[in-house]
C-alpha positions as CSV (number, residue, x, y, z in Angstrom):
1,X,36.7,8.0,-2.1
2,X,35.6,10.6,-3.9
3,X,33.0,8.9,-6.7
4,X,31.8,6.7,-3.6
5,X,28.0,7.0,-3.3
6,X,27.8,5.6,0.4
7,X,30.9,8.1,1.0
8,X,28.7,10.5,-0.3
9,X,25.9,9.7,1.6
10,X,28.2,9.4,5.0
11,X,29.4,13.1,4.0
12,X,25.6,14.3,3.8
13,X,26.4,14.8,0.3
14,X,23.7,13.0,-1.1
15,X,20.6,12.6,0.2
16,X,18.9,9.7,2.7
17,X,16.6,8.7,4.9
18,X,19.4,8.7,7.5
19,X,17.8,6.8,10.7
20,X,21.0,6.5,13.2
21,X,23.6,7.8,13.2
22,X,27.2,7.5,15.8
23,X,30.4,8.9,15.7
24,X,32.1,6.1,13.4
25,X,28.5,4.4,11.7
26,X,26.0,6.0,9.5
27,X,22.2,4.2,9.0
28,X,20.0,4.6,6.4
29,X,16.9,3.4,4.3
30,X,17.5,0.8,1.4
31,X,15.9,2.5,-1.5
32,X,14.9,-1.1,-3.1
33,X,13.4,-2.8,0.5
34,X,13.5,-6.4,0.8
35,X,11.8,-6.5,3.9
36,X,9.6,-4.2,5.8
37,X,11.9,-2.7,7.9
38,X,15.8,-2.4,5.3
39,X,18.2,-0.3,6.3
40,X,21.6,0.3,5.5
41,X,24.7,0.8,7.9
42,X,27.6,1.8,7.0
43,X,31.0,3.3,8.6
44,X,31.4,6.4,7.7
45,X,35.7,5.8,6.8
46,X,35.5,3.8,3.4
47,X,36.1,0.1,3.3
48,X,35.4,-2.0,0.2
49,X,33.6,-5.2,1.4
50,X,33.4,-7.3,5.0
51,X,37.0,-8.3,4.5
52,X,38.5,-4.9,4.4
53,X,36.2,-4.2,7.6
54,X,37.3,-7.0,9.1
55,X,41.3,-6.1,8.6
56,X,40.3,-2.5,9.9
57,X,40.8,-0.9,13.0
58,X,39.9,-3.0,16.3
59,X,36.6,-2.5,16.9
60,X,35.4,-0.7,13.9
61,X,33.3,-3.7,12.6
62,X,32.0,-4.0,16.2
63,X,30.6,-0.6,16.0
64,X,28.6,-1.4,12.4
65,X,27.1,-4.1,14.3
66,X,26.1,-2.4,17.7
67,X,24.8,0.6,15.3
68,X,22.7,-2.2,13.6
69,X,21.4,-4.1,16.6
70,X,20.9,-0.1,17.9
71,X,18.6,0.0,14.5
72,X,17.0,-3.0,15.0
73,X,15.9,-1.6,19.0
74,X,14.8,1.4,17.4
75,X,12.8,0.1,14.4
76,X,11.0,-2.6,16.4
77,X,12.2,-5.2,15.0
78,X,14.9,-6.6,17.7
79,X,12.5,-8.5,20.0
80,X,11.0,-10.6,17.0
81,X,13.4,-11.0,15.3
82,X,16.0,-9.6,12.3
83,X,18.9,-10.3,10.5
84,X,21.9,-8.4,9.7
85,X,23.8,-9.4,6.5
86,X,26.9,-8.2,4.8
87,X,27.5,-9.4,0.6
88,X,31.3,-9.4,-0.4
89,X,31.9,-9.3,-3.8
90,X,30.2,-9.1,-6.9
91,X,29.6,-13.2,-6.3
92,X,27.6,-12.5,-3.1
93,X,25.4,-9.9,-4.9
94,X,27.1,-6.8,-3.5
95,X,26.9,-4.2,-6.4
96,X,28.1,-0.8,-4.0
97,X,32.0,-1.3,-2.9
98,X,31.4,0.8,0.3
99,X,31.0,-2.3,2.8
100,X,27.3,-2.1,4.5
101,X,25.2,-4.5,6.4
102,X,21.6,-4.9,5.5
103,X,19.8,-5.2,8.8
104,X,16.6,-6.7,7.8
105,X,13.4,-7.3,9.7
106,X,9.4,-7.1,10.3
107,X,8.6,-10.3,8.4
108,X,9.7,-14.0,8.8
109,X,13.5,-14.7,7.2
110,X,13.1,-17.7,5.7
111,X,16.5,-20.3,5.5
112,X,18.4,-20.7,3.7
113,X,18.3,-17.0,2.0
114,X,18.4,-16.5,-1.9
């Protein structure tokens, strides 16, 4: 999509703190941290929201997660503890329609979340 910003951002278009990146996944910073360690990861092909991911491709939602949990390894995060989290729709609080999971971590997660 061509007015997509995480398309954009996938494309190198736009600028980001990009921290991982695989042939199908692209990480990056959350410009508005909720936790210590926020980042972003998206697939680089466009899918609206966790639903659409899910009815992708086989194994295209598998790679967002390995490519989080790679994230998680990388930032220091995976041995404590961290949590990945995908909003669908505007009800869910998801305000970009390029789906992304926020893999969160360096702090305690308290439950249930907001």
């Amino acid at each position: 999509m061509t007015d997509c910003l995480f398309c954009k951002i996938a494309a190198k278009e736009i600028p980001a703190e990009i921290v991982l990146e695989t042939d199908r996944a692209v990480a990056f910073r959350d410009i508005n941290p909720q936790a210590p360690t926020h980042v972003l990861v998206i697939p680089k092909e466009h899918h609206a929201d966790a639903a659409a991911l899910a009815q992708a491709d086989d194994g295209l939602a598998d790679d967002v997660i390995k490519a989080a949990h790679a994230v998680a390894v990388q930032e220091g995060v995976a041995e404590g503890g961290y949590r990945i989290v995908f909003n669908t729709g505007p009800g869910a609080g998801q305000t970009v329609f390029h789906v992304h999971a926020h893999m969160l971590g360096g702090r305690g997660l308290s439950w249930p979340p907001g």
